[in-house]
C-alpha positions, 0 to 999 in steps of 0.5 A: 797464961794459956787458954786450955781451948788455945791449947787444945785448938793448936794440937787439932791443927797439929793433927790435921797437919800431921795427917796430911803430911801421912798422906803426902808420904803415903802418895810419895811412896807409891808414886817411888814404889810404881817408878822402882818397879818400872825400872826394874822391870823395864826394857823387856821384849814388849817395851819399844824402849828396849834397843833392838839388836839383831844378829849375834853377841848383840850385832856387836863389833868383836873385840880384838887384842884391847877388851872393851867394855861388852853391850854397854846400851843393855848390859848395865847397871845402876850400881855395879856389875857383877859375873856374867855368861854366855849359855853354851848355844851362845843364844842367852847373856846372863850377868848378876846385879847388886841393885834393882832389888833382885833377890840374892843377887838373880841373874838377868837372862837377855834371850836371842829368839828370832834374830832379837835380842830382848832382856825377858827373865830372871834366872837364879845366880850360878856358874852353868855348866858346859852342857848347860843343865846344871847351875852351880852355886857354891856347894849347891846346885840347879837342874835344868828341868822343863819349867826351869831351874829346879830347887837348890840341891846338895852336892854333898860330902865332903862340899856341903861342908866346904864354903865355895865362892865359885864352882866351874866343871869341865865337859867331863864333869870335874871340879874346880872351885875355891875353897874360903874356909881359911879367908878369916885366918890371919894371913888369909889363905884361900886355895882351888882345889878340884875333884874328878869323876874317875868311873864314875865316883867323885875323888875327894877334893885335892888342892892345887898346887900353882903358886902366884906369890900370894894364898889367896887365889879366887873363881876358876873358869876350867876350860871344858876340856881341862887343858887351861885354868883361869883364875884370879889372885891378889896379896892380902893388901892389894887388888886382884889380877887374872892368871893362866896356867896350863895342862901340861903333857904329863897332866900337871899344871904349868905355873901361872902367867900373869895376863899382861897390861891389856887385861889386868889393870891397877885395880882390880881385874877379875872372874874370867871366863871364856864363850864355849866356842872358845871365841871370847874371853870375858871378865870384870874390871873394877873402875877408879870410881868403884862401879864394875864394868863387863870386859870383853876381848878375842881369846888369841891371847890364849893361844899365844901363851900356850906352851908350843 
C-alpha cells in the first residue's frame, strides 16, 4: 500500500522538476528568440561581417550569354528566393524572402551610398514603376513620399475586383498584369490583360491575345517603352518557361518566342525582368532541391530575337 505522504512526497518532486524543465524552455526560448533576431537583422551597414563591395551591381563580374546566379555572398536566403529588382538609378536591390520572418513577404533593400553597398531596410513587396514613385502590389499600390511608402491604396475600378498576382506599367503609365480570377476553374485559365491611359482616362482592361499552347500565362515585366513583353507560361501539369514577344509595327504583338535552353531549364524558370538601362535581364530559377535561385544574364538575347 502507498503511503499517502510517499505519494504527496513524489508529486512535490514532480513539481519542482516540472518547474525547472519551464525554466530550462523559458531560457532556451530566449536564447533562439536573440539568435533569430540576429540572423534577421544581421549584415547591415554597421555589422563588419556584411561583405563590402565597392563599385556597381555589387563589383560584380557582368554575366554574358550563359545566366549566372546573381550576388550569391549577399543576395540569399535560408529558404528560398523570390521577385527581385533593381530601383531604375540602378542604386538599391530589392528581392522578397519567404523566411526570417518578414511580414508578408517584405522586400530587403541593399543600398549603394558612397560607393558601398550595405543590406540597410525593409521596404514592402511590390513591382516599382519605371520612374520609381509608385509600388504596385496586385490591385493595390504605394507612393513614394518623403518618409517612405505611403499606406496601400486602391487602384480602382474595375481592378480592385480583379486578383492580380503581378502589375508592371510602362514610362507612360500602362498596364499589364495577370488576371487569376479563373486559376480555380477546371482547366485553370489565367490571362495578361493590359489598360492604357489614353488622354488621361484609364481604358478598361483588354486581354491579350498571345498564345503559348497553354491558358495559364503569369508576371508580365512591360518594357518601358511597351515595345517587348516577358512573361512566363506553363500546362496546367507541368513547370513554368519564360517567353517573349514583341510590338509589332502596326501595334499588335508578335507570337511568343520560347527563351531557349540557356535560360529556361526543365524546372521551373520564372518573373523575368529587365534593369532599366536595358543592360540586364534577371530571372528566378527554381532548382532540383526545390530552393530558387536569382539568375542573371546580358539582355543581348533580346535584341537577337527582335524582329529586323
Amino acid at each position: 500500500m502507498i503511503n499517502p505522504k510517499d505519494k504527496t512526497d513524489s508529486l512535490s518532486i514532480t513539481n519542482d522538476q516540472f518547474k525547472h524543465m519551464k525554466t530550462i524552455i523559458l531560457l532556451m526560448s530566449i536564447c533562439m528568440l536573440l539568435l533569430n533576431t540576429a540572423c534577421t537583422h544581421k549584415k547591415t551597414e554597421q555589422d563588419p561581417s556584411f561583405p563590402r563591395f565597392e563599385g556597381p551591381i555589387f563589383a560584380q563580374k557582368p554575366p554574358g550569354s550563359t545566366p549566372e546566379v546573381f550576388a550569391p555572398r549577399i543576395v540569399y536566403t535560408k529558404e528560398s528566393m523570390l521577385a527581385s529588382a533593381f530601383s531604375p538609378n540602378i542604386e538599391e536591390f530589392y528581392f522578397r524572402k519567404i523566411d526570417e520572418g518578414l511580414k508578408d513577404q517584405a522586400m530587403i533593400a541593399i543600398q549603394y551610398n558612397d560607393n558601398l553597398w550595405a543590406e540597410t531596410f525593409v521596404i514592402p513587396r511590390g513591382e516599382i514603376s519605371p520612374d520609381g514613385k509608385i509600388l504596385y502590389v496586385g490591385n493595390e499600390y504605394r507612393d513614394q513620399t518623403p518618409s517612405g511608402w505611403s499606406e496601400t491604396k486602391s487602384l480602382g475600378a474595375p481592378f480592385d475586383s480583379i486578383p492580380i498576382m503581378r502589375l508592371t506599367a510602362s514610362s507612360q503609365g500602362a498596364y499589364y498584369f495577370d488576371d487569376v480570377s479563373s486559376f480555380g476553374d477546371k482547366p485553370p485559365v489565367v490571362h495578361i490583360r493590359y489598360s492604357r491611359l489614353i488622354d488621361g482616362i484609364r481604358e478598361e482592361p483588354i486581354t491579350l491575345d498571345i498564345d503559348t499552347g497553354t491558358s495559364l500565362k503569369f508576371h508580365p515585366f512591360i518594357a518601358p517603352d511597351e515595345s517587348y513583353l516577358i512573361f512566363d507560361s506553363k500546362p496546367e501539369n507541368g513547370n513554368a518557361d519564360i517567353y517573349i514577344s514583341f510590338r509589332q509595327k502596326d501595334g499588335s504583338w508578335g507570337a511568343a518566342i520560347k527563351l531557349g535552353n540557356q535560360i529556361n531549364t526543365e524546372l521551373s524558370d520564372v518573373y523575368g525582368s529587365v534593369t532599366s538601362d536595358g543592360k540586364y535581364f534577371f530571372f528566378r530559377r527554381t532548382l532540383s532541391n526545390g530552393k530558387k535561385n536569382t539568375m542573371w544574364v546580358d539582355t543581348g538575347f533580346i535584341e537577337a530575337l527582335r524582329p529586323k
